[in-house]
C-alpha positions as a LaTeX table, in Angstrom:
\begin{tabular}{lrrr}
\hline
Residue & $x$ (\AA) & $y$ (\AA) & $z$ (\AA) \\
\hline
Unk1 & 10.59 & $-10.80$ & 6.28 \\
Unk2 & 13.36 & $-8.82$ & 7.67 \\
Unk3 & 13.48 & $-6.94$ & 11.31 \\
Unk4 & 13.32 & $-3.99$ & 9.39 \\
Unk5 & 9.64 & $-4.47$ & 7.50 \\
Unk6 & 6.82 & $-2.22$ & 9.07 \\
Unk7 & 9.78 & 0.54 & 9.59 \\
Unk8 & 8.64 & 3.71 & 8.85 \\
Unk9 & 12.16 & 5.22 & 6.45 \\
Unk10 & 10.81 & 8.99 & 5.66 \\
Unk11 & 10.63 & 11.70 & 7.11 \\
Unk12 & 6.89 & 12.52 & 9.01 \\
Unk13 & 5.01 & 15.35 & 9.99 \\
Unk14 & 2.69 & 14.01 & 11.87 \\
Unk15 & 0.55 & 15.94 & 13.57 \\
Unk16 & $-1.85$ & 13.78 & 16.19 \\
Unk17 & $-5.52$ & 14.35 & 15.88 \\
Unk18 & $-8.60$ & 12.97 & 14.69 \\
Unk19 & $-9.39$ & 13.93 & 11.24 \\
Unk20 & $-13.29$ & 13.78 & 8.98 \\
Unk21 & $-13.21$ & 10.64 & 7.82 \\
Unk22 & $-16.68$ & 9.76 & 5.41 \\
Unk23 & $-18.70$ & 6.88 & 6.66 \\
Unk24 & $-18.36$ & 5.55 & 2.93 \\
Unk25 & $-14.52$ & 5.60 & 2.04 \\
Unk26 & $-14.28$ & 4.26 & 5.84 \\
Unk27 & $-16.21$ & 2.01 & 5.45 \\
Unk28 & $-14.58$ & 0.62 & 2.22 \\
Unk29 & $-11.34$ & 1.01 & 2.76 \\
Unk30 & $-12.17$ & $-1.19$ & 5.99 \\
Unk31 & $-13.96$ & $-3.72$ & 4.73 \\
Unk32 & $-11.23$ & $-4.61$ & 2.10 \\
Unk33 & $-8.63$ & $-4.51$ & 4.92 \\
Unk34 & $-10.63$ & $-6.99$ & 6.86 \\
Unk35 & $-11.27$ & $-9.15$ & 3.67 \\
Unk36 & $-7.37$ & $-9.40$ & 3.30 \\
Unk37 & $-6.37$ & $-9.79$ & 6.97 \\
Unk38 & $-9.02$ & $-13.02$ & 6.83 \\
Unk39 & $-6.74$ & $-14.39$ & 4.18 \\
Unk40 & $-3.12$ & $-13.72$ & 5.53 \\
Unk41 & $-2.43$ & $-11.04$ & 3.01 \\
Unk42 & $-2.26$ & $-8.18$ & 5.78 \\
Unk43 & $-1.63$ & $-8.25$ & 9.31 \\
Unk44 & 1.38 & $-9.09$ & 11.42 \\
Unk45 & 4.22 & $-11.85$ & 11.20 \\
Unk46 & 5.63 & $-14.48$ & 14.02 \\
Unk47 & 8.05 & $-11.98$ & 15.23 \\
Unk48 & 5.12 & $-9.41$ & 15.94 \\
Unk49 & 5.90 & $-6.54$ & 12.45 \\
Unk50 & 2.89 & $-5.84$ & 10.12 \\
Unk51 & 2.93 & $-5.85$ & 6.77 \\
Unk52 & 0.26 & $-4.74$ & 3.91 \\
Unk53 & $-1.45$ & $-1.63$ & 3.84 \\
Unk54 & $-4.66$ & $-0.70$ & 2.03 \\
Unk55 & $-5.30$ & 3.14 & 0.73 \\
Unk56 & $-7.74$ & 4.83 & $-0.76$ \\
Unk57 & $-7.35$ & 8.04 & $-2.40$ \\
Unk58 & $-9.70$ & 11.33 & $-2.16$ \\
Unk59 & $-11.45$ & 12.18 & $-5.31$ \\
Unk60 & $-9.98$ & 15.00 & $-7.19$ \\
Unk61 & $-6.97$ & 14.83 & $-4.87$ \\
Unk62 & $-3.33$ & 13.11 & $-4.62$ \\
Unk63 & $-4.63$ & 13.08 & $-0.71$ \\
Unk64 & $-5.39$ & 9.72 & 0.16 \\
Unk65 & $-6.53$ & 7.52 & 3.31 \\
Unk66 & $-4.19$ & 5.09 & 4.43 \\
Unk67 & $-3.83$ & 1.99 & 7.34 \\
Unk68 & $-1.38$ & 3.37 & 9.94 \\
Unk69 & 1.92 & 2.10 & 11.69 \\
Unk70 & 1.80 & $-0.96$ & 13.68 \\
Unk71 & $-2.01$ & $-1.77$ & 13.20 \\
Unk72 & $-1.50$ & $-5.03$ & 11.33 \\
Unk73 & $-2.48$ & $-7.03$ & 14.79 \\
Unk74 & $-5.81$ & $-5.87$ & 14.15 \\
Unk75 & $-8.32$ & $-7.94$ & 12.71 \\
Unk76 & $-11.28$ & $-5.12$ & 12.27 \\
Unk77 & $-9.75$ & $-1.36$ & 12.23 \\
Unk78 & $-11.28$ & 1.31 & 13.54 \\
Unk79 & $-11.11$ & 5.40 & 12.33 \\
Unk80 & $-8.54$ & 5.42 & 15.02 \\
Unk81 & $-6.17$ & 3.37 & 13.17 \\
Unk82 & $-5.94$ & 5.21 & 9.85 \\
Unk83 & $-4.04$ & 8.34 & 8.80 \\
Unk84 & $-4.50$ & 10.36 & 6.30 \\
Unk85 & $-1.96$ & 12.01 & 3.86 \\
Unk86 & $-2.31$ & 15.58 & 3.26 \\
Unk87 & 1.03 & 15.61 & 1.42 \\
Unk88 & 4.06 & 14.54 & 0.31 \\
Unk89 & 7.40 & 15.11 & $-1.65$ \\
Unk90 & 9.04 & 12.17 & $-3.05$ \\
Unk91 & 12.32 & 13.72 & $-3.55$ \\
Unk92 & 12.65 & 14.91 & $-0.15$ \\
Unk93 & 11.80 & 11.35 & 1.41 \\
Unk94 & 8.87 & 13.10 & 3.29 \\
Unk95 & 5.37 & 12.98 & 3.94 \\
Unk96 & 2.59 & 15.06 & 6.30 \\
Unk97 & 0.10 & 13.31 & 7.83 \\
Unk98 & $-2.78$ & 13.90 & 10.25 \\
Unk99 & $-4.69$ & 11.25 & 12.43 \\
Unk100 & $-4.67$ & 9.42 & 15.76 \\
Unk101 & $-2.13$ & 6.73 & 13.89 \\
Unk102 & 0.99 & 7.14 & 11.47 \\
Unk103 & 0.87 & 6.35 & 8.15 \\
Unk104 & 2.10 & 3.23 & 6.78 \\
Unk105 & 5.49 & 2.92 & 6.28 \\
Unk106 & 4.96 & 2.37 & 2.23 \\
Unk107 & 3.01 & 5.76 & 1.72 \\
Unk108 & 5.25 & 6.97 & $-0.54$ \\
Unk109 & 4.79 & 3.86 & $-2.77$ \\
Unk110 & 1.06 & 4.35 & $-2.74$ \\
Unk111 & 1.57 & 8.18 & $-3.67$ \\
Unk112 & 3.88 & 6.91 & $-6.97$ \\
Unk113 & 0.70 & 5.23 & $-8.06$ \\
Unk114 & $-1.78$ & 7.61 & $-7.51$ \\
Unk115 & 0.77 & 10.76 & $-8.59$ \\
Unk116 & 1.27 & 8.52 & $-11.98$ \\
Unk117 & $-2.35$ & 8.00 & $-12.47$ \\
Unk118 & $-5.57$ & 10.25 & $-12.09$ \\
Unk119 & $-7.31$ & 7.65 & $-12.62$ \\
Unk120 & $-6.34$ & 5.16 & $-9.66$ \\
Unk121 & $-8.45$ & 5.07 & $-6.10$ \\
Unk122 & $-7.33$ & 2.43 & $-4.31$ \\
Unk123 & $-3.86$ & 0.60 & $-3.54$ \\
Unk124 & $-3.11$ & $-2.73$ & $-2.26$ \\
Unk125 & $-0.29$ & $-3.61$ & $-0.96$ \\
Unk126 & 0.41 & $-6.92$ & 0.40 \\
Unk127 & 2.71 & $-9.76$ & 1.10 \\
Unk128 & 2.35 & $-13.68$ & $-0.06$ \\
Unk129 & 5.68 & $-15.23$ & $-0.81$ \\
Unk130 & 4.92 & $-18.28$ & $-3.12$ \\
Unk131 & 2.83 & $-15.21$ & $-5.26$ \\
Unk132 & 5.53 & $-13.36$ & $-5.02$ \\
Unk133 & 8.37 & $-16.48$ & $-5.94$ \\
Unk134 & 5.78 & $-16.85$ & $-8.83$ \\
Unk135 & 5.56 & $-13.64$ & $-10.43$ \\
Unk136 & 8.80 & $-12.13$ & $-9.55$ \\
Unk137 & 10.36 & $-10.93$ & $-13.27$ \\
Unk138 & 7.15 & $-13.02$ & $-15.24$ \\
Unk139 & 5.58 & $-9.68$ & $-14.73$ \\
Unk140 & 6.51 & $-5.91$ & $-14.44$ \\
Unk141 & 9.02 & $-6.06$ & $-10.93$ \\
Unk142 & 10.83 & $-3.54$ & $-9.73$ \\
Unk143 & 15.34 & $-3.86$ & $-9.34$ \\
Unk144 & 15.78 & $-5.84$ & $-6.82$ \\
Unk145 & 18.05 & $-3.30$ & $-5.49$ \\
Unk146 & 15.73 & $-1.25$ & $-4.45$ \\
Unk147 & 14.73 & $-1.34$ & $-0.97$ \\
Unk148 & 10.71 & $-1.11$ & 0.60 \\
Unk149 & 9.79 & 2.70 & 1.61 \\
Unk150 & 11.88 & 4.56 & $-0.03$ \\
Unk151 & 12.15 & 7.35 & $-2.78$ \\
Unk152 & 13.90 & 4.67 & $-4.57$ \\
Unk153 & 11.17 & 2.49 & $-4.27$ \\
Unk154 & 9.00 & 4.87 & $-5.58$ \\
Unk155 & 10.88 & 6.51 & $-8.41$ \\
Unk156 & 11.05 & 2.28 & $-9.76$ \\
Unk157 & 6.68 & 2.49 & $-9.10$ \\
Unk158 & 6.63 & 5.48 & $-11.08$ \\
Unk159 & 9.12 & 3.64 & $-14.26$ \\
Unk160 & 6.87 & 0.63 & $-13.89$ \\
Unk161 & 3.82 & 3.00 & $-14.17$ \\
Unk162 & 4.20 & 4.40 & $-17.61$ \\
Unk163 & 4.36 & 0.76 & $-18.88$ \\
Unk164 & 1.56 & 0.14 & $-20.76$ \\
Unk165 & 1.52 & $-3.09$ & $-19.28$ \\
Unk166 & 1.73 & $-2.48$ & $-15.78$ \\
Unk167 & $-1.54$ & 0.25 & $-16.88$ \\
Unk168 & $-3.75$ & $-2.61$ & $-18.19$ \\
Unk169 & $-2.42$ & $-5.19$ & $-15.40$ \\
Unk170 & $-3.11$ & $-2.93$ & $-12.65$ \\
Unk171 & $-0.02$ & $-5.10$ & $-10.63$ \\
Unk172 & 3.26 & $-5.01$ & $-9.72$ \\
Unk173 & 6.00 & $-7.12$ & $-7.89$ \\
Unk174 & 8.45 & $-5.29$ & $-5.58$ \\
Unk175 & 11.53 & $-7.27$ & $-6.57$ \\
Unk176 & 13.88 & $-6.19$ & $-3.67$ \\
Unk177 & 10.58 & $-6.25$ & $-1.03$ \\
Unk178 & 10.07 & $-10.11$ & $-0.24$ \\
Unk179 & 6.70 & $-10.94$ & $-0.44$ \\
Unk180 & 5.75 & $-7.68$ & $-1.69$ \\
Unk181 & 2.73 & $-6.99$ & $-4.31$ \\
Unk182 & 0.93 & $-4.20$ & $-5.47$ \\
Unk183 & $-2.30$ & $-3.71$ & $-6.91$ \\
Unk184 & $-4.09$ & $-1.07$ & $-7.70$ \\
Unk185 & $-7.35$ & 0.16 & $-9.57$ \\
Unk186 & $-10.45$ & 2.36 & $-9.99$ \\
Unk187 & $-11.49$ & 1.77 & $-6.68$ \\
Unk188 & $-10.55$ & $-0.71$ & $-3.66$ \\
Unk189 & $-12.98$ & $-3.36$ & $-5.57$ \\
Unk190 & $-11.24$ & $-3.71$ & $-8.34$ \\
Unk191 & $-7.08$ & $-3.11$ & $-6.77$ \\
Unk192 & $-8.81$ & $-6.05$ & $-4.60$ \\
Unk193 & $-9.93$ & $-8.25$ & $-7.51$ \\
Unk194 & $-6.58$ & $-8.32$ & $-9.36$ \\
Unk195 & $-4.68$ & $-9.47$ & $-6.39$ \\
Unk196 & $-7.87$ & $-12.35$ & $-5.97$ \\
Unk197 & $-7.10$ & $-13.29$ & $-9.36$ \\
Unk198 & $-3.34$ & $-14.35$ & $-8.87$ \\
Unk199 & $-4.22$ & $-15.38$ & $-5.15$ \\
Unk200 & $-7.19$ & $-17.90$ & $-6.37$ \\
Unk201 & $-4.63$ & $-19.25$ & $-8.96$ \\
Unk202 & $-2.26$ & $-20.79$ & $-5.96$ \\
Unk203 & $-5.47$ & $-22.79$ & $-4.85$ \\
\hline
\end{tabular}
């Protein structure tokens, strides 16, 4: 990874206060987090910057709950370490957010997914390099050009997502983000089982 990953690129309003935060979506967007940090797949590097984020989106809403800035240290997150996205303009490289944390640097990533599909709840997005040296360009990856957190980035999410492919595959590898994967699915369960699926395959 590069001294850069973790970095939060776009613009933020972010205004500083605890937000209402169901015991349910806490509870599983937390308990997925905690799953992947036990397996390397979140949480923070040798040179001390996090990487992965887990989100989960409000029903009937392109709002979504998301792990915040420099949490990845943390094995078991509290509310305190989540933000949530109230909104967000892709174009404009900007995002609002409300909570006692920032939201992830990749937010705008997780917004291409969930602006592209109704039906999506829950985004994954992690690091594992020999998954990612495995899948890079054997499925759907985005130009390697393309740098993490940025409208860029998510402009190539949004081009992946109206591949039929990508739709029934529910993953996709960030070509010019090293390491970087991202699933994604009805809920956290299932984001969380396609990722398991490649990850089980590397024994």
């Amino acid at each position: 990874m590069t001294k850069e990953e973790g970095y939060i690129k776009f613009q933020c309003d972010w205004e500083q206060k605890s937000f209402t935060f169901a015991k349910k979506n806490f509870n599983h967007l937390n308990d997925w987090r905690k799953k992947l940090f036990g397996l390397d797949l979140v949480g923070m590097d040798d040179d001390g910057i996090g990487y992965g984020n887990v989100s989960l989106r409000e029903e009937n809403s392109n709002r979504f709950y998301i792990t915040g800035s420099k949490t990845g240290r943390h094995e078991d997150l509290n509310k305190q370490h989540y933000a949530r996205v109230i909104d967000y303009d892709i174009d404009k490289n900007w995002i609002k957010c409300v909570g006692q944390a920032k939201a992830s640097s990749e937010s705008l990533t997780h917004a291409a997914v969930y602006e592209s599909d109704p039906s999506v709840r829950g985004v994954i997005h992690t690091h594992h390099e020999r998954l990612w040296k495995m899948l890079k360009n054997k499925i759907p990856t985005t130009d390697p050009e393309v740098e993490f957190g940025t409208p860029e980035m998510a402009r190539e999410i949004k081009r992946l997502m109206d591949q039929r492919e990508v739709r029934i595959e529910k993953i996709i590898v960030m070509g010019g983000h090293k390491e970087g994967l991202i699933t994604f699915g009805r809920d956290l369960e299932e984001a969380g089982e396609v990722l398991l699926k490649y990850y089980n395959v590397m024994g």
